[in-house]
C-alpha positions, 0 to 999 in steps of 0.5 A, spaced: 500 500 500 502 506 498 500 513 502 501 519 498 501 525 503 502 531 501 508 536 503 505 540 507 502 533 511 509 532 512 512 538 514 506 539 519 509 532 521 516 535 521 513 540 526 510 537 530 516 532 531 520 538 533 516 537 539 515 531 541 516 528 547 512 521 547 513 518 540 517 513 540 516 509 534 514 512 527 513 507 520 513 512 515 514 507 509 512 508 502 509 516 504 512 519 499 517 522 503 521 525 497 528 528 497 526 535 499 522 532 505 528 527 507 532 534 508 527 537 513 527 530 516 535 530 517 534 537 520 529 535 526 532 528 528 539 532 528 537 538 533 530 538 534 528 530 536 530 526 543 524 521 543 524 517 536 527 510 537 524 507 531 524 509 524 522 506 518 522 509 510 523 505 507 520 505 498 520 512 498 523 516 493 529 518 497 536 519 493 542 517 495 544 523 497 538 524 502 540 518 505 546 520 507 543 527 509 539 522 514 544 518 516 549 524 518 544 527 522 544 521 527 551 523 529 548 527 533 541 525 535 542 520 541 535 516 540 534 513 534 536 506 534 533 504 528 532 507 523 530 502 516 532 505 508 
């Protein structure tokens, strides 16, 4: 199944990421979280979220480069343990 969810139904969801004090585990796969998206995501888990332990989004239409965005954001957030591309 394939959710198509608009850019600013993500980055109302980005937002409200940024605050999160008790989500713990997000499975976003095939939303159609695209590069753009993947970008703004790297941001919040880099300096915004301390909660999110799990994370899936995967078969989205992310580049390698966003991929790598993502991961270099996890240098410095302490609580994602999984995280599936």
């Amino acid at each position: 199944m394939y959710w198509d969810f608009s850019s600013e139904q993500l980055s109302r969801l980005w937002s409200a990421l940024e605050v999160n004090t008790t989500l713990t585990r997000l499975r976003l796969s095939s939303c159609c979280v695209d590069e753009n998206q993947a970008g703004r995501l790297a941001e919040v888990l880099e300096a915004k979220n301390s909660t999110l332990a799990y994370l899936d989004i995967h078969n989205n239409p992310i580049s390698s480069e966003g991929c790598r965005r993502i991961l270099r954001s996890l240098q410095f957030n302490r609580s994602l343990t999984s995280l599936h591309l």
